[in-house]
C-alpha positions in Angstrom: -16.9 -49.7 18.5 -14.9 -52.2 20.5 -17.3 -51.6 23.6 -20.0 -52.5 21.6 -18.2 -55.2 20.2 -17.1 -56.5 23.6 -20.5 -55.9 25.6 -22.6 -57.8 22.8 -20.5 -61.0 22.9 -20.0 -60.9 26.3 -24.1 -60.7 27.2 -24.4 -62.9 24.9 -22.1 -65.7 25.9 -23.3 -64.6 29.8 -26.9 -65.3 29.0 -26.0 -68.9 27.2 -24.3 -70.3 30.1 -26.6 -68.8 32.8 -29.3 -70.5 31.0 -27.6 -73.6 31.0 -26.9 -73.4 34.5 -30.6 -72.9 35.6 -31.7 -76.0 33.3 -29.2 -78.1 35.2 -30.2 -77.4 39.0 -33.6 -77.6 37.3 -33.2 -80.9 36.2 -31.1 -82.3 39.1 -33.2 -80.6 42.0 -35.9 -83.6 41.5 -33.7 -86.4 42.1 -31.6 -84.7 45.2 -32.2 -84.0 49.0 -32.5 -80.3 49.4 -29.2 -80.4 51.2 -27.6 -82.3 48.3 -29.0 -79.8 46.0 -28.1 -76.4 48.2 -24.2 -77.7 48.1 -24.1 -78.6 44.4 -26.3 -75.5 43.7 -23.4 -73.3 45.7 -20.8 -75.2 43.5 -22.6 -74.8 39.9 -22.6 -70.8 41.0 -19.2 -70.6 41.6 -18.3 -72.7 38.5 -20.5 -70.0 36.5 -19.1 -66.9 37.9 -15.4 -68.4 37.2 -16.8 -69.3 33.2 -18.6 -65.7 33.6 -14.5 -64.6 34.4 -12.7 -66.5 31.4 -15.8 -65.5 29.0 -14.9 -62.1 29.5 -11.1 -62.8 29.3 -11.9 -64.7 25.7 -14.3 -62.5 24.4 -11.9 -59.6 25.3 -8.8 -61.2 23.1 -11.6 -62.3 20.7 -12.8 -58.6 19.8 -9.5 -57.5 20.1 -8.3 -59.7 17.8 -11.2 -58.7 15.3 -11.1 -55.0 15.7 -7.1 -55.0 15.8 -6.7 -55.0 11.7 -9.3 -52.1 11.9 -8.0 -49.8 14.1 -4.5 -50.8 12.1 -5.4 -49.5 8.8 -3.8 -46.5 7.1 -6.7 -44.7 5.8 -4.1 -42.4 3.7 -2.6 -45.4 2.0 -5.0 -48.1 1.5 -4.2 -51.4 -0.3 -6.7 -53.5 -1.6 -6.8 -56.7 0.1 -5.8 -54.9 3.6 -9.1 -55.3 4.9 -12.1 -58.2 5.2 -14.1 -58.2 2.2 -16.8 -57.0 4.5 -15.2 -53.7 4.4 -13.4 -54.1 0.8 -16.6 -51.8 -0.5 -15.9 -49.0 2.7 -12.2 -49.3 2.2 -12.5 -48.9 -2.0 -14.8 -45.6 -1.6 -12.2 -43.8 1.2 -9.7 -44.8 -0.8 -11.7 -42.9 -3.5 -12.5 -40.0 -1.3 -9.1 -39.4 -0.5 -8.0 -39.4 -4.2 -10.4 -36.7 -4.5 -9.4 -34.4 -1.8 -6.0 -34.8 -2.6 -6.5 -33.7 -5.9 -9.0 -30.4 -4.7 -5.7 -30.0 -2.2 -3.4 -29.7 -4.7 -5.4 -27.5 -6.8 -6.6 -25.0 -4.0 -2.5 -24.6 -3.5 -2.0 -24.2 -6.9 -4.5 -21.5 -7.3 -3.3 -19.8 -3.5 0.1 -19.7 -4.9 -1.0 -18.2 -8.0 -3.1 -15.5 -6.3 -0.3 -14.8 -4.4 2.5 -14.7 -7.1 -0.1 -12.5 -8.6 -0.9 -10.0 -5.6 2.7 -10.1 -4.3 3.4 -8.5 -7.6 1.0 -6.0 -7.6 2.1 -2.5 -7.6 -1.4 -1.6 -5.8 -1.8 -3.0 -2.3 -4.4 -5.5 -1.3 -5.3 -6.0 2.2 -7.9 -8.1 3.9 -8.6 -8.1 7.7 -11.6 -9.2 9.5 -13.9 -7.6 11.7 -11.9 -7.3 14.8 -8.9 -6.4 11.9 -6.7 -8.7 12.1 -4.9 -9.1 8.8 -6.0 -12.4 7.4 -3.4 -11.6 4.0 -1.7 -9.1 2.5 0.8 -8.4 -0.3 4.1 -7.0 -0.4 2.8 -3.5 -1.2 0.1 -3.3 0.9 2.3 -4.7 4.0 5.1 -2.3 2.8 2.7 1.0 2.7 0.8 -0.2 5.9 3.9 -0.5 8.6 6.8 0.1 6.4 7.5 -3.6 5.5 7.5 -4.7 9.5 5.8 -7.5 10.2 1.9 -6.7 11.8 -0.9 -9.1 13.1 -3.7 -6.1 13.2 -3.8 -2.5 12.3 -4.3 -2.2 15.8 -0.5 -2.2 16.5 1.2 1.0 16.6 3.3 0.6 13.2 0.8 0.7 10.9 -0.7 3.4 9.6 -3.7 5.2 11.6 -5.5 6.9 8.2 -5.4 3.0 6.8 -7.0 2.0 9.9 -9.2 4.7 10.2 -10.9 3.8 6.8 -11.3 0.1 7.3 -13.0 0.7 10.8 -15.4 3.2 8.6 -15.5 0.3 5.9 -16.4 -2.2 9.1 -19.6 0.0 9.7 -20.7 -0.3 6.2 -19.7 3.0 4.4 -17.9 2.9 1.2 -14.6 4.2 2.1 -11.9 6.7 0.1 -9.0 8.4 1.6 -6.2 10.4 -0.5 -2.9 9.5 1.7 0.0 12.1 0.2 3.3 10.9 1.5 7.1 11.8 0.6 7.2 9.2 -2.1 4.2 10.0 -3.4 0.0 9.8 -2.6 -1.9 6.7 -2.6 -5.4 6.2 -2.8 -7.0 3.8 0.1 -10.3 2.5 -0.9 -12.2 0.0 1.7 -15.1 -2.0 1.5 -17.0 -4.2 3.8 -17.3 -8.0 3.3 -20.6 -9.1 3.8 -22.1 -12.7 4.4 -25.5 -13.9 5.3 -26.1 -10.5 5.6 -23.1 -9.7 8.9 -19.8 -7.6 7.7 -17.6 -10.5 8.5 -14.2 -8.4 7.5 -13.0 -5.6 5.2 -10.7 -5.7 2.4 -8.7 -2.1 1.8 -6.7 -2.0 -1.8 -3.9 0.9 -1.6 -3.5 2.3 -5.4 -0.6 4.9 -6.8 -1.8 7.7 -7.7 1.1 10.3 -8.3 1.2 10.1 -11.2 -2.4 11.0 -11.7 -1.8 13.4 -9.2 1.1 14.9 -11.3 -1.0 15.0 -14.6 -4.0 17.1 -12.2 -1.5 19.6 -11.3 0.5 19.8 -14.8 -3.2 19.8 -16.7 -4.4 23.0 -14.1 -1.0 24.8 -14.7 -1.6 24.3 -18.2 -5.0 25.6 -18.0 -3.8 28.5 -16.0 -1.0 29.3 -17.7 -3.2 29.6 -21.4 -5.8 31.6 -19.8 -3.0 34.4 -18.8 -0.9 34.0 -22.1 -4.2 34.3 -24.2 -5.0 37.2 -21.7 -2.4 39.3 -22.3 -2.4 39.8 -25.8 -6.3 40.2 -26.0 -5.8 43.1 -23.5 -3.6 44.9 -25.4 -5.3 44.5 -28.5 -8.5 45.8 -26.9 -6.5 48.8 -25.2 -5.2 49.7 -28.2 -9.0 49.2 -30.4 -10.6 51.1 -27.6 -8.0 54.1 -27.8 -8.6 54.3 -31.7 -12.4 54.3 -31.5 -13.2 56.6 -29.1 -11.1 59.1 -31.3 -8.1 59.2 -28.9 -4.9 58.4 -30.8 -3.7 61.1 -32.7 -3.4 60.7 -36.8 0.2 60.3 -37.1 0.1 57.4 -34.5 -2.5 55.2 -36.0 0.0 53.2 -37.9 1.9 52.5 -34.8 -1.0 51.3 -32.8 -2.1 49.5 -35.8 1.2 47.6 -35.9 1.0 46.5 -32.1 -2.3 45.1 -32.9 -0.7 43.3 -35.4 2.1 42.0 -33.6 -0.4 41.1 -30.7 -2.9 39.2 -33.3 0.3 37.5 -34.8 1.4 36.5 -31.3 -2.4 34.9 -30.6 -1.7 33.0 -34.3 1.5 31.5 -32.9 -0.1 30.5 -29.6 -2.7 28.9 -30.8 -1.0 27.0 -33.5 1.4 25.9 -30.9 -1.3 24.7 -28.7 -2.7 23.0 -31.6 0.1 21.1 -32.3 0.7 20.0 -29.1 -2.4 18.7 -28.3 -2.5 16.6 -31.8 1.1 15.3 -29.7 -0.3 14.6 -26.9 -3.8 12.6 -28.7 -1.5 10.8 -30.9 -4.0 12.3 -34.1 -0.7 13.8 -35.3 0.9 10.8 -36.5 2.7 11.5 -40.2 4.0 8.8 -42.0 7.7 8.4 -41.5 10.4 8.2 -44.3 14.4 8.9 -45.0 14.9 12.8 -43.8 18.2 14.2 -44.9 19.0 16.5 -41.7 21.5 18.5 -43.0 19.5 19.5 -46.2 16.7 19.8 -43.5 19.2 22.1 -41.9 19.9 24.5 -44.9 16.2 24.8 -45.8 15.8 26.0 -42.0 18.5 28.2 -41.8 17.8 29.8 -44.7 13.9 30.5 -43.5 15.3 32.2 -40.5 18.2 34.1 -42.1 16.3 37.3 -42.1 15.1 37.2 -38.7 19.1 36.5 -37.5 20.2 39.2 -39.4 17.7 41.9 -37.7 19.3 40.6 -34.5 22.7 40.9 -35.8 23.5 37.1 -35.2 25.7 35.1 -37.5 24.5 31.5 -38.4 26.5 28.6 -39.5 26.4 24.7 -40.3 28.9 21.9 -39.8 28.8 18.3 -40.5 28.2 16.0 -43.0 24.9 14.6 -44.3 23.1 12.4 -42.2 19.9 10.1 -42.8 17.4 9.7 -40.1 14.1 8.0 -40.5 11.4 10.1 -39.6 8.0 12.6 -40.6 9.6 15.3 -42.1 6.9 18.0 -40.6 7.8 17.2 -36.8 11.6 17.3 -38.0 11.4 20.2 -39.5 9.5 21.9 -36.5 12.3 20.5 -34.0 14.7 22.2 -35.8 13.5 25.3 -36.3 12.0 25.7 -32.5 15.8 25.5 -31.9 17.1 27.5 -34.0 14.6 30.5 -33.5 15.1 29.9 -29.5 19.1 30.4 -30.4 18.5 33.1 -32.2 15.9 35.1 -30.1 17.9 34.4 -27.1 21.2 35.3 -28.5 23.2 38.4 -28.0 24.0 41.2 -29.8 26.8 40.0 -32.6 26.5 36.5 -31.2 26.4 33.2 -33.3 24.2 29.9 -33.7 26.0 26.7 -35.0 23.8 23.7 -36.0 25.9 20.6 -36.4 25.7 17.2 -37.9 27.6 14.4 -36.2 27.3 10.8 -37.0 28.5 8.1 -34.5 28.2 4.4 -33.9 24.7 3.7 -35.1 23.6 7.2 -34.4 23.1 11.0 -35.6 23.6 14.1 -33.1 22.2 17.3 -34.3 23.3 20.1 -32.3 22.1 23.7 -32.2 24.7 25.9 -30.2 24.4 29.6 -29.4 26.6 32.2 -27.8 23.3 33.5 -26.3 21.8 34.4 -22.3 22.6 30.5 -21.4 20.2 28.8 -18.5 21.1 28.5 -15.1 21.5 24.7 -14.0 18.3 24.7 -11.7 16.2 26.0 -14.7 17.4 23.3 -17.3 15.3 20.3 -15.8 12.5 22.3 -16.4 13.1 24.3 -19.7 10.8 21.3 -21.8 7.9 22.2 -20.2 4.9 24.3 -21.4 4.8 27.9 -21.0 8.0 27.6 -18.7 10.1 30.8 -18.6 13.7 31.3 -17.5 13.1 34.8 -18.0 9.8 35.8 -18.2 10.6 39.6 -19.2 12.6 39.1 -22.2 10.5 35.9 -23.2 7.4 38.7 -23.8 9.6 41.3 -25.2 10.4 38.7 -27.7 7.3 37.5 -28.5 8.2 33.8 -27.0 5.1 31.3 -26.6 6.6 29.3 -24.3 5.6 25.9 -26.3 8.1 25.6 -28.7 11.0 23.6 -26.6 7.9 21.4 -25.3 6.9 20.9 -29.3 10.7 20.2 -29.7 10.5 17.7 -26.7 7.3 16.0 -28.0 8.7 15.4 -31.4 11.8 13.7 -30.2 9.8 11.2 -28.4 7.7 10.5 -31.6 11.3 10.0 -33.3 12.3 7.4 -30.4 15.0 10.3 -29.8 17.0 11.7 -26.5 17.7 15.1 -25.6 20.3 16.7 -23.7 21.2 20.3 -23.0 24.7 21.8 -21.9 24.1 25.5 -20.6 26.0 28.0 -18.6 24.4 31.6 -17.9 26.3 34.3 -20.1 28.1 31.9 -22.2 25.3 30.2 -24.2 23.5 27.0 -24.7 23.1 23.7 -26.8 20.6 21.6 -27.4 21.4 17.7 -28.7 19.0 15.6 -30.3 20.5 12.2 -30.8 18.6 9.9 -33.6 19.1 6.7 -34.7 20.6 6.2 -37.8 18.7 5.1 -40.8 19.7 1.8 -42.3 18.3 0.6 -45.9 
């Protein structure tokens, strides 16, 4: 602009005086000798080129003296006033502008700091990389799974993971990407996608989700499934051994009764199975939700012991009950199955002329029921694993006994619904005890 500035004034001021120059030796070259006129001619030209000189010095300082408070102006901070009113209404609507992209500054921050206090946060990993994959951003659990928390540029670098960069070069080619990654600390699923503009992948964004526990449930929900289909099995082929035998005319008179009894037992057995799945699954859904209320334990207790005192006398086992009463609040139905799960595990897995004490403690804002047997015990690698379903320390006598295998997971599902812990102290040979510690009920 100050070219322009500078050229404009000075042709202009050029052209004034050249024209006054040639209207002079116009005028004057009538009235003079040729020889007069060459040598005043030769002087008027050297006059004009030293005016042509100093016009250019003045204009120079002139433009520079009008253009200096331009260039000076602070564009970020303009004060109204700062200017020449010819560019008060320029200098009012930058001023304006910058307002405004100030304000979209501070607001695209705001929301990049909140996408980021909101990714970084993320258990899942979110990754986005462009097409040559360099990582454009990245949160903590994405850089973290990727290279192990060291710092990366691409997925080209030798750190991070190949099966991560495998699937975002497939996502760069436009497939839909989905890779299971099982590590040591568990699997992770990696899901990429292209990003796509005007029609050209520009990049790929990769999100890294948990999935162990999902994983977990697969597993626990086939071995569940598995486990069923053999316990329901077993029973069904002995009842149908023992039908076939007594059709086809094969079991002789005086052992009808016998085989009829097995039958029984084996049809009593499927009851208790399927009851026990029932039961749990009305757990697990929730749909089994009684209404809770003030449960007297030990009266509980008595009523349970009492049921069973038949079954420990046939197994010569002696059954007793300490303590003093004790209020919980809680749905009596789950209660009372808790307690007597535990009380017919002690009983069935108890020896010869052994013993089962349930007792009633009451602490500091707390109830422990204990059931304690003099019974087979549980090896300490087992005991971590007792609560789940169909689980078996020994598998053998479980049968013999007629065991489902559910009732410790029944007993484990209940205390959950109660907001209750368990704990078990076991040593093989010497017996077992199961705690279930409540929360004491307060009016």
């Amino acid at each position: 602009m100050t070219g322009r500035i500078f050229r404009n004034t000075f042709l202009a001021g050029a052209a004034v005086l050249l024209i006054g120059c040639g209207l002079f030796l116009g005028v004057v070259s009538r009235y003079l000798a040729p020889q007069v006129f060459r040598l005043i001619a030769l002087r008027v030209l050297m006059i004009a080129v030293l005016m042509v000189l100093l016009l250019a010095a003045l204009a120079l300082c002139a433009v520079r003296r009008i253009v200096y408070p331009i260039h000076e102006l602070d564009i970020e901070h303009l004060i109204s006033g700062a200017v020449y009113p010819e560019l008060q209404p320029l200098a009012d609507r930058i001023r304006e502008q910058n307002r405004t992209i100030r304000r979209q500054m501070d607001e695209l921050r705001a929301r990049q700091q909140e996408f980021r206090a909101i990714t970084d946060h993320m258990r899942e990993g979110f990754l986005l990389a462009d097409r040559r994959l360099n990582i454009l951003s990245g949160n903590h659990s994405a850089l973290e799974l990727l290279s192990g928390g060291a710092e990366v540029q691409t997925l080209w670098e030798d750190a991070c993971r190949a099966e991560i960069r495998q699937a975002a070069q497939a996502a760069l080619d436009g497939e839909h990407t989905e890779v299971l990654l099982p590590l040591e600390e568990g699997s992770y699923q990696i899901i990429a996608n292209s990003v796509v503009s005007d029609g050209q992948v520009t990049g790929v964004v990769v999100i890294m989700m948990d999935v162990t526990e999902q994983q977990e449930r697969d597993a626990l929900r086939r071995e569940f499934t598995a486990n069923v289909s053999h316990e329901l099995k077993t029973p069904l082929t002995a009842i149908s051994g023992f039908a076939e035998l007594m059709k086809e005319g094969l079991v002789p008179a005086e052992k009808v009764r016998e085989f009829s009894g097995d039958i029984y037992r084996e049809c009593r057995r499927l009851i208790a199975l399927v009851e026990d799945i029932i039961d749990l699954s009305k757990l697990d859904e929730g749909s089994l939700v009684p209404e809770k209320e003030a449960v007297a334990l030990r009266a509980l207790a008595e009523e349970t012991l009492e049921s069973l005192r038949p079954m420990a006398q046939r197994q010569n086992v002696t059954l007793s009950l300490e303590g003093e009463e004790a209020m919980v609040c809680g749905a009596h139905s789950l209660l009372d199955e808790m307690l007597y799960n535990l009380i017919d595990n002690a009983i069935k897995y108890n020896r010869d002329g052994g013993s089962v004490c349930v007792a009633l403690r009451r602490g500091e804002k707390e109830v422990r029921l204990s059931v304690s047997d003099t019974g087979i015990g549980i090896p300490k690698a087992d005991q971590s694993r007792v609560f789940e379903r169909f689980y078996r320390v020994d598998k053998s006598h479980s049968r013999a006994i007629g065991g489902t295998g559910l009732g410790l997971s029944i007993v484990k599902h209940a205390a959950q619904y109660h907001d209750a812990r368990l704990e078990l102290e076991s040593e093989p040979g010497k017996g077992s005890t199961f705690t279930v510690i409540f929360k004491e009920y307060s009016v």
